[in-house]
C-alpha positions as CSV (number, residue, x, y, z in Angstrom):
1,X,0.0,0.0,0.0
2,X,1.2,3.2,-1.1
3,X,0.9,6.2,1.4
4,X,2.4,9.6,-0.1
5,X,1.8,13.2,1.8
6,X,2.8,12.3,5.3
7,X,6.0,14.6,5.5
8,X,4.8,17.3,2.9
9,X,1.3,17.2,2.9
10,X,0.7,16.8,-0.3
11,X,-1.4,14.5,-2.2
12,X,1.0,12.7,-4.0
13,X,-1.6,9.3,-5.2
14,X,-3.7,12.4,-6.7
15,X,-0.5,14.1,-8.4
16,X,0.6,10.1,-10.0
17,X,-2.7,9.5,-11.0
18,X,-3.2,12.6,-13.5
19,X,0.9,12.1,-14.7
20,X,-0.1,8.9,-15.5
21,X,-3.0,10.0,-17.0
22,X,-1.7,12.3,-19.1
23,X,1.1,9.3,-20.4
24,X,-1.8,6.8,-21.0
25,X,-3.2,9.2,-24.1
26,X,-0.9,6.5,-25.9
27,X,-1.9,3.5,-24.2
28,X,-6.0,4.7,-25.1
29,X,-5.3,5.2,-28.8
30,X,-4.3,1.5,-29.1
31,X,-7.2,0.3,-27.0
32,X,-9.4,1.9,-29.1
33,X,-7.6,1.0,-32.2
34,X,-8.4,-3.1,-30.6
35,X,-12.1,-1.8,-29.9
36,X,-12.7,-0.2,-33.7
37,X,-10.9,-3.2,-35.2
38,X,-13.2,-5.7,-32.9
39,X,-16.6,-3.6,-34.5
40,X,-15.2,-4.0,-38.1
41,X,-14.8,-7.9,-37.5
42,X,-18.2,-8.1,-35.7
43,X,-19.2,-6.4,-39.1
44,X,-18.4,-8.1,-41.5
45,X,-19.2,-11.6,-39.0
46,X,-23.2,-10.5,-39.4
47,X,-23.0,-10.1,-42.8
48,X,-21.3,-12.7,-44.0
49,X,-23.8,-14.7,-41.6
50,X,-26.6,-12.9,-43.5
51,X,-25.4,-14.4,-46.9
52,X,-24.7,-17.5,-45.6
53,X,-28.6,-17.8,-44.6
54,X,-29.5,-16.4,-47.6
55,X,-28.0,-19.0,-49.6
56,X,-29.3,-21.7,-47.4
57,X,-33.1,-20.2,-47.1
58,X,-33.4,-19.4,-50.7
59,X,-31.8,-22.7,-51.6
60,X,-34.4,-24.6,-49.5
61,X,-37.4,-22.0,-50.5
62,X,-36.9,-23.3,-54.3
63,X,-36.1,-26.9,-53.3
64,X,-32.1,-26.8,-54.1
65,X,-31.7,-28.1,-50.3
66,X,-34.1,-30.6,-48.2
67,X,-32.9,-31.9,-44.3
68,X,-32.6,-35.2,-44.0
69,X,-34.0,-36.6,-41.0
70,X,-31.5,-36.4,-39.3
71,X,-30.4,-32.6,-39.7
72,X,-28.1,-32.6,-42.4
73,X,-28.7,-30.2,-45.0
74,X,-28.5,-32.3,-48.6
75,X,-28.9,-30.9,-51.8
76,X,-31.5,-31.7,-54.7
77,X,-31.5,-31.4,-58.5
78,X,-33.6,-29.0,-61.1
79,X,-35.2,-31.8,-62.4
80,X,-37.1,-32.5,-58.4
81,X,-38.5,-29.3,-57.9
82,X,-42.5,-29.9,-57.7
83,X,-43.5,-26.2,-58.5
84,X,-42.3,-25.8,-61.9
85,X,-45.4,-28.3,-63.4
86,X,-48.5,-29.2,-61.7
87,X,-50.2,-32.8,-62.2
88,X,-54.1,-33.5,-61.2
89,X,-55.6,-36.5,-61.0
90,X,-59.3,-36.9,-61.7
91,X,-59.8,-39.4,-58.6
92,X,-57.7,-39.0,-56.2
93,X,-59.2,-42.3,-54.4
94,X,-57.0,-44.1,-57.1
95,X,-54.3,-42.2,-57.9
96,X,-52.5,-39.1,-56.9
97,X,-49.8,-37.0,-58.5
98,X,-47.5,-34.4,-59.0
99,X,-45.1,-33.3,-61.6
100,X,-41.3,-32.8,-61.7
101,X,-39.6,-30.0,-63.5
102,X,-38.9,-32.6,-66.6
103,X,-42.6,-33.9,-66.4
104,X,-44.0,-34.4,-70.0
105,X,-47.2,-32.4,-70.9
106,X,-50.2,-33.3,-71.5
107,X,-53.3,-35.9,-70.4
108,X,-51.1,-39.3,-69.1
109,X,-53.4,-42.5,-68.2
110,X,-53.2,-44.7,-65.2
111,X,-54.9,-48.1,-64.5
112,X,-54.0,-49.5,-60.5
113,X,-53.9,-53.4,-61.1
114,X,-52.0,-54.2,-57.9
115,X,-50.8,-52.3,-55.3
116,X,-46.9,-52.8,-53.4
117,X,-47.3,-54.3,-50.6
118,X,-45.2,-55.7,-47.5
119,X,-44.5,-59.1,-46.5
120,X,-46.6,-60.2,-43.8
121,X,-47.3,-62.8,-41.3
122,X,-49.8,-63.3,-38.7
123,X,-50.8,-65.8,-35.7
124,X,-53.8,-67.8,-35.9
125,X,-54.2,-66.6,-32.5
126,X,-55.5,-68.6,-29.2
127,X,-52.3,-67.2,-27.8
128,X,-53.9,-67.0,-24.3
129,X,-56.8,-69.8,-25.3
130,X,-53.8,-72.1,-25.9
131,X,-52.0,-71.5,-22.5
132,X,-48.8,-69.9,-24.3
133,X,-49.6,-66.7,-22.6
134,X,-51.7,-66.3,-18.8
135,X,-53.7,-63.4,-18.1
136,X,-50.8,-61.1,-17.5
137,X,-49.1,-62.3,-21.4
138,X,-46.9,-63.6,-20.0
139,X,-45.2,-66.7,-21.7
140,X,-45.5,-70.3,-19.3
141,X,-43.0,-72.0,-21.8
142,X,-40.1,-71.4,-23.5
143,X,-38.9,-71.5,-26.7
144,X,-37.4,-70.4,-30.2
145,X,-37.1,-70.3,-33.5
146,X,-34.8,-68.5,-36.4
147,X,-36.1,-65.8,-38.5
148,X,-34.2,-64.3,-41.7
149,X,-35.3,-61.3,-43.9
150,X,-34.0,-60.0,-47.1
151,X,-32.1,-57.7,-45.3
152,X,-30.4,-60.2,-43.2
153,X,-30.4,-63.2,-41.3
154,X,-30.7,-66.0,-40.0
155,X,-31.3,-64.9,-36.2
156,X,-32.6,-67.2,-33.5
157,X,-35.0,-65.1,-31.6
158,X,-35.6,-67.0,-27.7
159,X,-38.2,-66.6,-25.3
160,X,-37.7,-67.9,-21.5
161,X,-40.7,-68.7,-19.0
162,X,-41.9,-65.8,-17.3
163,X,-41.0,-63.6,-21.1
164,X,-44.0,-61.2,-21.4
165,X,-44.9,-61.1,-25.4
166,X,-43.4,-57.4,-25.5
167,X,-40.1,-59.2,-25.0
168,X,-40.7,-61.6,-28.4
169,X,-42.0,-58.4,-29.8
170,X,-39.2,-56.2,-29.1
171,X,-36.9,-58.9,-29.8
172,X,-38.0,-59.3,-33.5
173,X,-38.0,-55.6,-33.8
174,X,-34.5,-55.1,-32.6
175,X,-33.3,-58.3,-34.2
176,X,-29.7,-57.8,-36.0
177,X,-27.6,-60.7,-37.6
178,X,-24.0,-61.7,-36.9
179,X,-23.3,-59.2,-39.4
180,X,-24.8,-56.4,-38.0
181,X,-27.7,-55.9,-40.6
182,X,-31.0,-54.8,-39.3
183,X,-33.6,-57.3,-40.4
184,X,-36.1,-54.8,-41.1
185,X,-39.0,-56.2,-39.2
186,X,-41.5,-55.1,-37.4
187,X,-43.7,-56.6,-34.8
188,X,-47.1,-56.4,-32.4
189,X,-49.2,-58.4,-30.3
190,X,-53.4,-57.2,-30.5
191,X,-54.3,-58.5,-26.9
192,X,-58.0,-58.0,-27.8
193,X,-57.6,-60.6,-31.2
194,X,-54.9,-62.5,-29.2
195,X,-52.5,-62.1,-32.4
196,X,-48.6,-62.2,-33.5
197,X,-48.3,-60.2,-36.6
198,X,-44.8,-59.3,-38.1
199,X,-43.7,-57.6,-41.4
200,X,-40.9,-56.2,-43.2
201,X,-40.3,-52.3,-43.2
202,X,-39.9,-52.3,-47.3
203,X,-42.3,-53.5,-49.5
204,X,-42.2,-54.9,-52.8
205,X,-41.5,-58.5,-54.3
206,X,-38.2,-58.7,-52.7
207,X,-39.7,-58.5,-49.1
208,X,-39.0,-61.7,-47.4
209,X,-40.1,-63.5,-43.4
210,X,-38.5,-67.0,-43.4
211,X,-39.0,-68.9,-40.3
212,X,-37.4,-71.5,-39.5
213,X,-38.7,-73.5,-36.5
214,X,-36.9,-75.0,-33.6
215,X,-39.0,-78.2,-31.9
216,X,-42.4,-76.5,-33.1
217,X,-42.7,-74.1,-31.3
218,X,-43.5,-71.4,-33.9
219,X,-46.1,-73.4,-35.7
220,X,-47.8,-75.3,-32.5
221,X,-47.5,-73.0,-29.8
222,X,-47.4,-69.7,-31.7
223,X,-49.8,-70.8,-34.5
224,X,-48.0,-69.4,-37.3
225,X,-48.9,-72.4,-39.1
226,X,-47.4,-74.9,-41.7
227,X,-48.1,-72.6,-44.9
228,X,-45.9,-70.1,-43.7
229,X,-43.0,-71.6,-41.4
230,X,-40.4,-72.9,-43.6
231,X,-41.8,-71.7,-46.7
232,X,-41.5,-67.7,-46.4
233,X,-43.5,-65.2,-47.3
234,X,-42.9,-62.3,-50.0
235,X,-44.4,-58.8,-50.1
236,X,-45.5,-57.9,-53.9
237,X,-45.0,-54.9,-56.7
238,X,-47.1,-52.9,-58.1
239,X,-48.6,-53.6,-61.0
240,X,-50.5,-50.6,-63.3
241,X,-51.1,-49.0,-66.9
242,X,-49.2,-46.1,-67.7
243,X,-50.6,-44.8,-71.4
244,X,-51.4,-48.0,-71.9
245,X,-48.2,-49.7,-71.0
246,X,-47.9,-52.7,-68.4
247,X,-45.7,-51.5,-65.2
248,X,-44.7,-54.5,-62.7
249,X,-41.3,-53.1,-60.9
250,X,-42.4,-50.5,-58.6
251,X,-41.4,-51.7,-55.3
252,X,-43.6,-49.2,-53.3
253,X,-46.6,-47.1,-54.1
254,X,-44.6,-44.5,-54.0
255,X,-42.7,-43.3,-57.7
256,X,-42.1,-41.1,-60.6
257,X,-42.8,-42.3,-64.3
258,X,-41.7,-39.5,-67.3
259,X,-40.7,-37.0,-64.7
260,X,-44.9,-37.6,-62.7
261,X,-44.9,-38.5,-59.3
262,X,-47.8,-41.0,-58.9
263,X,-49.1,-42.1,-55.8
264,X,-51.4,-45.2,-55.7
265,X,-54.4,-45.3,-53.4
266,X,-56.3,-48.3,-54.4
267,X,-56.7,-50.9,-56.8
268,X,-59.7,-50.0,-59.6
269,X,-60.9,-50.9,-63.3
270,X,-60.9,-47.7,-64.0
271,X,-58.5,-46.0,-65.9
272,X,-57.9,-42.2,-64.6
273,X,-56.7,-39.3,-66.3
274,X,-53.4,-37.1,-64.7
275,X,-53.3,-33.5,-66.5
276,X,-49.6,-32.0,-66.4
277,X,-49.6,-28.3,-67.0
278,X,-47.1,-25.8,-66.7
279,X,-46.8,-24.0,-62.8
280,X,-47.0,-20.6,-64.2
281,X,-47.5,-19.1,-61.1
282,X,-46.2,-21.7,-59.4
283,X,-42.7,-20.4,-61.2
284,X,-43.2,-16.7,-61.1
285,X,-44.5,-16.8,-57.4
286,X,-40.8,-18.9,-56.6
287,X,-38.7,-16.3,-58.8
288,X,-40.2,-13.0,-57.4
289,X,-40.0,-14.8,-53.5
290,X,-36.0,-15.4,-54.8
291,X,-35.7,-11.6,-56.0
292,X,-37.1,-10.2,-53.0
293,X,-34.7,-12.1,-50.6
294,X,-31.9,-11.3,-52.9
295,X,-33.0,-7.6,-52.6
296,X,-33.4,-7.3,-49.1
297,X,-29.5,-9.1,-48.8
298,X,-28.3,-6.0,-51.4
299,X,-30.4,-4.1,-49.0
300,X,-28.3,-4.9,-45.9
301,X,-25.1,-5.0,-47.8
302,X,-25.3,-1.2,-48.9
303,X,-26.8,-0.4,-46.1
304,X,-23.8,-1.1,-44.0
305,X,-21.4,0.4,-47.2
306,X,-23.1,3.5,-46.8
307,X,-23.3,3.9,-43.2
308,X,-22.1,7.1,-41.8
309,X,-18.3,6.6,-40.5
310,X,-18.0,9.3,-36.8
311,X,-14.4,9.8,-37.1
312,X,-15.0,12.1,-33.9
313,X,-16.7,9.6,-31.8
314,X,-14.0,7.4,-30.7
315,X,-14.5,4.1,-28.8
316,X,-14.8,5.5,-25.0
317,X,-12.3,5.1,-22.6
318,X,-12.8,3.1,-18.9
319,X,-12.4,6.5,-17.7
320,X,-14.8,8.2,-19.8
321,X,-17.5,5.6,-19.5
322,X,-17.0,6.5,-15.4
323,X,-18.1,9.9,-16.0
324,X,-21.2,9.3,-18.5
325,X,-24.1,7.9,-17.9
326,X,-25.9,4.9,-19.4
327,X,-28.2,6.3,-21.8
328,X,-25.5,8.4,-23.0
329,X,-22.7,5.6,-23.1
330,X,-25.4,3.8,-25.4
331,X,-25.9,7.1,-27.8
332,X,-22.1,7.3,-28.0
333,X,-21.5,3.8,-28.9
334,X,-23.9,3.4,-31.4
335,X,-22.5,6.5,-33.1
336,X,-19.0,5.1,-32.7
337,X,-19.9,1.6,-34.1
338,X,-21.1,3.3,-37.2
339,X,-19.9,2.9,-40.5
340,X,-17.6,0.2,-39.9
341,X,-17.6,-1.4,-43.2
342,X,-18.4,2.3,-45.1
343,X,-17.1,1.9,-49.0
344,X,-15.0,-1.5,-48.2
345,X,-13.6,-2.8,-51.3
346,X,-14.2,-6.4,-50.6
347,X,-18.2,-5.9,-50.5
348,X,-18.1,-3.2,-53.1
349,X,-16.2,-5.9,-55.7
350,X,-18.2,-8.6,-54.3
351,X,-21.6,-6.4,-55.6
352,X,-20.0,-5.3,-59.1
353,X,-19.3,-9.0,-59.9
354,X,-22.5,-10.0,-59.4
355,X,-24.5,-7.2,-61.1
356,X,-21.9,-7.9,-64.2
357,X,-22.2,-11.2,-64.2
358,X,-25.9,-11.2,-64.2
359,X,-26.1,-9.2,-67.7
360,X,-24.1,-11.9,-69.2
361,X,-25.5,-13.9,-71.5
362,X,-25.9,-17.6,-70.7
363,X,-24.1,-19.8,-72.9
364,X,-25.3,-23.3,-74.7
365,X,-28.7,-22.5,-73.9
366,X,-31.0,-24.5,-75.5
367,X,-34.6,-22.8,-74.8
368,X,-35.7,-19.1,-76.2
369,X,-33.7,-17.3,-73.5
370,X,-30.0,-16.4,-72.8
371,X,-30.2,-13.1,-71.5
372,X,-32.0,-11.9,-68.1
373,X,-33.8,-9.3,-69.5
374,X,-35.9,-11.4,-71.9
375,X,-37.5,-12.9,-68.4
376,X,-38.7,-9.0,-67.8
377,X,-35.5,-9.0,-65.3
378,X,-33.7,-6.3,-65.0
379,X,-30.9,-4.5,-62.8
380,X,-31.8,-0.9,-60.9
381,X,-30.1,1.7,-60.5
382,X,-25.7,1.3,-59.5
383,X,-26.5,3.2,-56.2
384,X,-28.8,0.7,-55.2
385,X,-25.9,-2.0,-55.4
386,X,-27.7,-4.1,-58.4
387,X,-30.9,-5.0,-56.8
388,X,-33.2,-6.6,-59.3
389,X,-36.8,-5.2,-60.9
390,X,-39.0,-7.7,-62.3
391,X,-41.8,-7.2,-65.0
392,X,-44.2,-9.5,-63.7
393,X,-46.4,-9.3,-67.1
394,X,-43.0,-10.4,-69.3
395,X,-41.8,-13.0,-66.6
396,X,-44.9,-14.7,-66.8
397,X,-45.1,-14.5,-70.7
398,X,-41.6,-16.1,-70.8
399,X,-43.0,-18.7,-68.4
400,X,-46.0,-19.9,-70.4
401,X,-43.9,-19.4,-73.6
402,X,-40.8,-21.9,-72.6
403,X,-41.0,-23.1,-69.0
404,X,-38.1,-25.0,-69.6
405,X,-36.3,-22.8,-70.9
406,X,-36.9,-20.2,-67.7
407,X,-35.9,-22.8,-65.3
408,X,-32.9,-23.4,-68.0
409,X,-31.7,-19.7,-67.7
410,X,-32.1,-19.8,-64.3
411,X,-30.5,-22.7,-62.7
412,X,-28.0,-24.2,-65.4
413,X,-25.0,-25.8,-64.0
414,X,-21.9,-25.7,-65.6
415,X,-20.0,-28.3,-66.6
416,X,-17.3,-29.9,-63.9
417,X,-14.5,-29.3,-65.9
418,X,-14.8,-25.5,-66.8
419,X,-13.3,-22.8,-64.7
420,X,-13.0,-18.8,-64.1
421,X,-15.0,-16.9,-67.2
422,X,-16.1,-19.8,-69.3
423,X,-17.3,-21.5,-65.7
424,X,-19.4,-18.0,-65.3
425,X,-21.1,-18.3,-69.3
426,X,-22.0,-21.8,-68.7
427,X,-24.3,-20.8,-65.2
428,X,-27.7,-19.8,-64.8
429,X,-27.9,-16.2,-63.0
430,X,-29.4,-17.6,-60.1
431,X,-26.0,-19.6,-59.7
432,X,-24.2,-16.9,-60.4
433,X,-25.8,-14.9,-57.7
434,X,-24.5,-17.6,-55.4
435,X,-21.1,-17.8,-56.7
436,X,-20.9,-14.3,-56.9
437,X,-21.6,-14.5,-52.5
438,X,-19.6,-17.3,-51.8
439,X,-16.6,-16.2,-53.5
440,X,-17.2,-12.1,-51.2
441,X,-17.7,-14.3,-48.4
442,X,-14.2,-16.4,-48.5
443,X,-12.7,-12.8,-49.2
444,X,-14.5,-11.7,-45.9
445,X,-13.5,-14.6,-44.3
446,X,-9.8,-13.9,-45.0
447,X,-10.5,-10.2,-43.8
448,X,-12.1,-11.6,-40.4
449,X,-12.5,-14.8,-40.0
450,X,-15.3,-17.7,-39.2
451,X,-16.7,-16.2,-35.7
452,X,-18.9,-19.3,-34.6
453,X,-20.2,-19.8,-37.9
454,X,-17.7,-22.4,-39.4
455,X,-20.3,-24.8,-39.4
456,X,-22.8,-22.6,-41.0
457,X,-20.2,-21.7,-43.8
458,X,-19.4,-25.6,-45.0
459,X,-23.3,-26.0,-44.8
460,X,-23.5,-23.2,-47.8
461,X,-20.2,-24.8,-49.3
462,X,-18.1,-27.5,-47.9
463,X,-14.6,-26.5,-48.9
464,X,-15.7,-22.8,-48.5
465,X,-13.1,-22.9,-45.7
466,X,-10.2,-25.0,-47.2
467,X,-8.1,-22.0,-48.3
468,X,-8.7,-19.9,-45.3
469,X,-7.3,-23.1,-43.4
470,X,-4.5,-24.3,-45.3
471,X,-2.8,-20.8,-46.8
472,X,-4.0,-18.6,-43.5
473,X,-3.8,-20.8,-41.0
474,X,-6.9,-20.3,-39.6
475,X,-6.4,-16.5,-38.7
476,X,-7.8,-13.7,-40.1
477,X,-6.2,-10.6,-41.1
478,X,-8.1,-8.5,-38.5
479,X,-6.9,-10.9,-35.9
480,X,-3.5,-10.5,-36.5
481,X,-3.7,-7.1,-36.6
482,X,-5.7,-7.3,-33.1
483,X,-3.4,-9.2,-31.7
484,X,-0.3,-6.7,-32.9
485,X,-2.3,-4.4,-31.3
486,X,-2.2,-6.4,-27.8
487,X,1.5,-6.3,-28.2
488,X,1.3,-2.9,-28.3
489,X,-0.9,-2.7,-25.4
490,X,1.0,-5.0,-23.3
491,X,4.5,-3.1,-23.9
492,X,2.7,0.3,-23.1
493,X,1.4,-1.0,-20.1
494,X,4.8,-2.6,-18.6
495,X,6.1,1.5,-19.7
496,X,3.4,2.8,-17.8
497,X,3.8,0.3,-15.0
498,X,7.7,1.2,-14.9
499,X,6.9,4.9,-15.2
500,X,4.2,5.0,-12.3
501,X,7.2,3.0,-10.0
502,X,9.6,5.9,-10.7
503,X,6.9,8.7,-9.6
504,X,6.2,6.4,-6.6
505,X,9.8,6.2,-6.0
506,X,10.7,9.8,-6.4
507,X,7.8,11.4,-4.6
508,X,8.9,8.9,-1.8
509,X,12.2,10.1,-2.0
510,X,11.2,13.7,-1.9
511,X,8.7,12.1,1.4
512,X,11.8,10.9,3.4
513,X,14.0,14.2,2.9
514,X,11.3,16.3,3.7
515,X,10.8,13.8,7.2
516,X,14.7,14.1,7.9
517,X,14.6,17.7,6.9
518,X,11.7,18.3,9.5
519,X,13.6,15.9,12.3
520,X,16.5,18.1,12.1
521,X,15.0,21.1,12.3
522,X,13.5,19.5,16.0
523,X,16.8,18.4,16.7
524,X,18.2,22.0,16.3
525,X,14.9,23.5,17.9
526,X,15.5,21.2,21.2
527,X,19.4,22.2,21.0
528,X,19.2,26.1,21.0
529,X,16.1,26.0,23.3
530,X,13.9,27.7,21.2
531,X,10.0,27.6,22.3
532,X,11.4,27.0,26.2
């Protein structure tokens, strides 16, 4: 603890405090240097997160992308979407449908002869008449038997006295051969018809339950009788018309014949009609939905290049924020964050690339169009960073027109082996729009870095972050320079440390020759007398 003032009086913690104050001006400049440069990677974080979800959401929103069940973002071809043609059935009871992007036009027929269909097997029950089971279902004998599937097999399922049937049942459902393939059963006991019924997840011809008994006790005591233990039993295909042509290898009910999704209902003499029509609004409703996302990404992108820059309102200091209050700590802040990313280069390029490449004509096109403005598309004015107008009337002209030929323009991937300006002719604009963003983003990326969104950036691309890895090591230019900047701070603050030792030490100095100084002059005040 340092105590100054006792010989002089003066207050000498005071007097340090405001020399050091004045040598920190230095030490402040830097801090705010680390604060401003912390803002401008916060920045360009939120907006390279804003693209990232744009790509994802508009990707999904046109049915690029579809989750899996189990979270992972996978991506889907032109030729799936569903809203590019429409199918109708005239009875649905029958048959349903809808149309892929490459569905043929026109009236298609459809008689349902046979439906797919599972394998299944089933108890004769008496389960609990027969004694297998008492009154709680619980088994009073044991016994086994092997079971194989076409997934897999053989496995030798076992049930011990005292079992209750939810142990055969979960047994079966669980059941895994030596391999480790899933059978691909499923079972359930119906206490109220006193009945075992199993059957195989898949349908279709090639669904197989083979049992195999072991002493009879499958066929005697669980009544699943001589037809089917031993033998097997097989699921079966669907069998239909399509215009007039037999069908027989559809596994499930479930397909797509010429680019039409049929779903079968029921088995029926009749034949039904499916009409496939061009979507028109179907396609013009997805393409302005795109274009308005897309605008309201330019949006936040100039927004944010055009932001007012405060020179004057620098970060606040610790001491500053002391002597403010909180309201006005906020309004100073929010001034001071401002502008951040005002004119950067990497964005402005980023924009410029895309607005060029989208007037670019579209090269090997097959369809009427090759140019963006023959949808009724066109780019607005430079200042507003190429946002896009659309004349709805000419867009949906060009739709009923050559629908193929819109969805042509639009999403047409370039072949694997192109690269750099012939890659660019080759792609549909909506494409390019994405390219155009990826390629501002990894430049942002060098600039800042990840944040916490690596995993969000591999979702949009997954070796978006290869280069950023392998040539940068991970670290952004903005961290680098933040942590040169801690250098900075951490050598000022050792100077200021030092410095504040030697005021200490030479106001303490000053402290003990002023306290000898005094005890002399009582020595010499005692000696002559003086005051007696």
């Amino acid at each position: 603890m340092r105590i100054g003032g006792l010989a002089s009086g003066i207050d000498t913690e005071h007097i340090v405090s405001q020399l050091i104050s004045a040598e920190r001006m230095r030490l402040d400049r830097f801090l705010q240097q680390e604060q401003r440069a912390k803002w401008r990677q916060e920045s360009f974080n939120s907006i390279n997160k804003d693209m990232a979800n744009f790509i994802l959401d508009s990707r999904k929103d046109l049915g690029l992308n579809r989750v899996s069940s189990t979270g992972a973002i996978m991506q889907s071809s032109v030729e799936s979407f569903d809203w590019v043609k429409s199918a109708t059935s005239n009875n649905e009871n029958i048959v349903t449908a809808s149309a892929s992007t490459n569905a043929l036009r026109g009236t298609h027929t459809v008689r349902v002869d046979q439906l797919a269909d599972t394998a299944k097997i089933a108890s004769a029950g008496g389960l609990q008449v027969n004694g297998v089971l008492d009154a709680d279902l619980n088994f009073t004998e044991a016994g086994s038997f092997q079971i194989d599937s076409h997934n897999g097999g053989p496995v030798i399922i076992e049930v011990n006295v005292g079992d209750s049937i939810s142990v055969l049942v979960d047994a079966i459902n669980n059941s895994t051969d030596a391999s480790g393939n899933h059978l691909g059963l499923s079972a359930a006991y119906d206490s109220a018809l006193d009945q075992l019924m199993i059957v195989t997840k898949d349908s279709g011809a090639n669904s197989l339950i083979q049992i195999t008994d072991v002493g009879g006790f499958a066929q005697n005591r669980l009544n699943l009788g001589a037809a089917v233990v031993g033998a097997g039993v097989t699921g079966q295909n669907a069998e239909f018309m399509f215009n007039g042509e037999l069908v027989t290898s559809k596994e499930t009910n479930n397909f797509s014949v010429f680019g039409v999704n049929l779903k079968l209902q029921s088995i029926s003499t009749e034949t039904v009609n499916i009409r496939v029509n061009t979507n028109t609004e179907g396609v013009l409703d997805k393409v302005v939905a795109f274009v308005a996302s897309y605008n309201d990404m330019i949006d936040k992108i100039t927004g944010q290049l055009n932001q007012e820059f405060n020179r004057e309102y620098l970060p606040l200091t610790n001491e500053q924020k002391e002597a403010m209050s909180e309201g006005d700590i906020e309004l100073w802040q929010e001034k001071s964050k401002s502008g951040m990313l005002r004119n950067d280069e990497n964005l402005t390029r980023m924009l410029q690339s895309i607005r060029s490449s989208l007037y670019e004509n579209v090269s090997g096109m097959s369809g009427m169009f090759d140019h963006i403005t023959e949808l009724g598309i066109t780019t607005g004015n430079f200042r507003d960073g190429g946002k896009l107008v659309i004349d709805e009337i000419k867009l949906r002209e060009a739709i009923n027109d050559d629908p193929e030929g819109v969805i042509d323009i639009l999403f047409k991937t370039a072949d694997s082996t192109l690269t750099g300006a012939e890659k660019t002719a080759n792609t549909g604009l909506i494409q390019r729009v994405y390219d155009g963003m990826i390629s501002g983003m990894k430049e942002i990326i060098k600039q800042s870095g990840t944040g916490d969104e690596s995993s969000l950036f591999r979702s949009v691309r997954s070796n978006m972050l290869i280069d950023f890895v392998t040539q940068h090591g991970s670290i952004s230019l903005i961290d680098r320079n933040i942590m040169s900047i801690n250098d900075r701070v951490l050598r000022e603050e050792r100077i200021l440390a030092s410095r504040e030792e030697r005021y200490w030490a030479q106001f303490t100095a000053m402290e003990r020759a002023i306290s000898e100084m005094n005890a002399q002059s009582l020595w010499l005040t005692s000696q002559l007398g003086i005051g007696q």
